[in-house]
C-alpha positions in Angstrom: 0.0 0.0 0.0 1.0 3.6 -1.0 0.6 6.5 1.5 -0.2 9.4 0.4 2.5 13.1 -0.2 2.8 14.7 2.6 3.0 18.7 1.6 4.0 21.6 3.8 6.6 21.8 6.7 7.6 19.7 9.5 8.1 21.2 13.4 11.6 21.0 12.9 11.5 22.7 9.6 9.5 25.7 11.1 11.8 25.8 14.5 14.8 26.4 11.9 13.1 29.1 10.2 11.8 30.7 13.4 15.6 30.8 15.1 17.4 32.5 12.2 14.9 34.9 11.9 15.1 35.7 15.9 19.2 35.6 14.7 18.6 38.4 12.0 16.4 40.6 14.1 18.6 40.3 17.1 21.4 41.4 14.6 19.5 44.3 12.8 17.9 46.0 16.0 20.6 48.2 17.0 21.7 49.1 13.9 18.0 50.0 12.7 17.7 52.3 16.1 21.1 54.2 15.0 19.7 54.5 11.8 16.2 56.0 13.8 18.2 58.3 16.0 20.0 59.8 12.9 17.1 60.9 11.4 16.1 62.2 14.1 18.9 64.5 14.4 19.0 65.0 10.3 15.5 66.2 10.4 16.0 68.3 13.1 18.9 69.7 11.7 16.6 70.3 8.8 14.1 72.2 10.2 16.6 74.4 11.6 17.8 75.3 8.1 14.6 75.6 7.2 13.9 78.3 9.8 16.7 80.0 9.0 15.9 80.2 5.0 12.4 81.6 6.4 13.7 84.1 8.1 16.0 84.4 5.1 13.6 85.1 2.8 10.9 87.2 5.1 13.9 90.1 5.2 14.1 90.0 1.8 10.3 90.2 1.0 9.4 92.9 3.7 12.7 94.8 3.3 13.7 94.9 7.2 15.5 93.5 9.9 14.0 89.5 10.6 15.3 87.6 13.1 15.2 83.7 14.0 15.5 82.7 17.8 16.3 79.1 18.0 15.8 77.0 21.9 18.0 74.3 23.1 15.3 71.5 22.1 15.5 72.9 18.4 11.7 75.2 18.8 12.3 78.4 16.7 10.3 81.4 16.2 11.0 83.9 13.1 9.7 87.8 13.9 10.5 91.3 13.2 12.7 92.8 15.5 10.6 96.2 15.1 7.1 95.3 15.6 4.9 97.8 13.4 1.3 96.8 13.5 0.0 93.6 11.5 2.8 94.8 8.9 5.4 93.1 10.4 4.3 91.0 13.7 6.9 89.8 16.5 5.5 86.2 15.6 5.9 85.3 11.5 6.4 81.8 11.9 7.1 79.2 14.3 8.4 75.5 15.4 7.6 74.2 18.9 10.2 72.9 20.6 10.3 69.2 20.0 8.0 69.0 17.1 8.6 66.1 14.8 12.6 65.6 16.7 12.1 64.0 20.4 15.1 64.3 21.9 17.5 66.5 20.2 19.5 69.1 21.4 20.6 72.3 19.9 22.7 75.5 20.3 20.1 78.2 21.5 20.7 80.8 19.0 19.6 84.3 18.0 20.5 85.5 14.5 19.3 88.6 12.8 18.8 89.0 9.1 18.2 92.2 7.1 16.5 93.3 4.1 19.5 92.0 1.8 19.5 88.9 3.1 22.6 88.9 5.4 23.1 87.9 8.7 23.5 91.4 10.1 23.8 90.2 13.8 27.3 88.4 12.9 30.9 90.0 12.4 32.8 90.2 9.1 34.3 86.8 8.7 32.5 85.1 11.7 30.4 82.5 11.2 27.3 81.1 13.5 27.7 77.6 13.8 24.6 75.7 15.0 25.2 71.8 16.2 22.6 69.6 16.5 22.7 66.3 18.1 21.3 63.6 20.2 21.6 63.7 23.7 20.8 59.8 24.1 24.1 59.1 22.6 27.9 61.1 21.4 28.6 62.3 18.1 30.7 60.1 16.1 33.5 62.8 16.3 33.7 62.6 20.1 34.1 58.1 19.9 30.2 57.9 19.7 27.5 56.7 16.9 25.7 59.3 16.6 26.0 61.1 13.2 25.7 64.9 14.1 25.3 67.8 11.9 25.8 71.5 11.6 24.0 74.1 10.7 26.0 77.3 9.5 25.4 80.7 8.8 27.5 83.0 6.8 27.3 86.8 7.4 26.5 86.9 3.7 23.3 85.1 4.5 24.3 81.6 3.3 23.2 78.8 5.0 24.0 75.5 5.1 23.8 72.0 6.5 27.1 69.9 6.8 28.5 66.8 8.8 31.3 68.1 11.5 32.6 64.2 11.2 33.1 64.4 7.4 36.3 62.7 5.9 35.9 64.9 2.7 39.1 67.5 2.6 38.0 69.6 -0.3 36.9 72.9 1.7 34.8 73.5 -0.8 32.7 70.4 -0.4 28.9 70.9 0.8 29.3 68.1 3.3 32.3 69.1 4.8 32.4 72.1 8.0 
């Protein structure tokens, strides 16, 4: 007498299967949370850019002196420095402070930009420099994991996003400080 096929796995099939998946995950957790807390710090590092192009940009389209106040838990608020009327309000925009970016530290900062679209609080040749990283772990240029950014600000009113950690030696590079 013939028996019949018999299709599909066996226990000790499925056991395999179940322990090298419980292998990879174990493997790929920490690596996945480093990957979570850099983003974390890249789009906070983001949103401080994009405050300061805001701010940027309002002194430019109202013609007068803008500034951007920045917290140490990366909330920012862009406003006249002159408050005349509804023409120019102290408030124009703002980010509360850990919208979006649990977690992440800043430099408080207070930059002022003017109708031209400088940075008119900074000195010739002095740049602001605005770090942004995690305080759950260190920057991967103090021994840590973290991959921290910087957020600079030109006095000619450029701004720009780079990584402080970068192995790029061209000065001229966007990514490097």
């Amino acid at each position: 007498m013939l028996r019949p096929r018999q299709t599909g796995f066996s226990l000790i099939e499925l056991m395999v299967a179940i322990a090298i998946l419980a292998m990879l995950m174990v493997a790929g957790v920490p690596s996945f949370s480093s990957f979570i807390q850099n983003r974390k710090i890249r789009t906070a590092a983001s949103a401080v850019q994009d405050g300061l192009n805001v701010a940027k940009s309002e002194a430019v389209r109202r013609n007068t002196n803008i500034s951007f106040a920045l917290d140490a838990a990366g909330g920012w608020v862009v406003g006249c420095t002159t408050v005349v009327g509804t023409d120019c309000p102290a408030s124009i925009q703002a980010r509360p402070s850990g919208e979006g970016s649990v977690g992440i530290a800043t430099t408080a900062t207070n930059l002022t930009f003017n109708g031209y679209g400088r940075a008119s609080s900074l000195a010739a040749g002095t740049n602001a420099t605005i770090d942004v990283s995690n305080p759950l772990g260190a920057c991967e240029d103090a021994g840590g994991t973290m991959r921290c950014l910087r957020v600079v600000v030109t006095p000619g009113g450029q701004i720009r996003m780079c990584d402080p950690k970068s192995t790029i030696s061209n000065p001229t590079s966007p990514q490097a400080c």
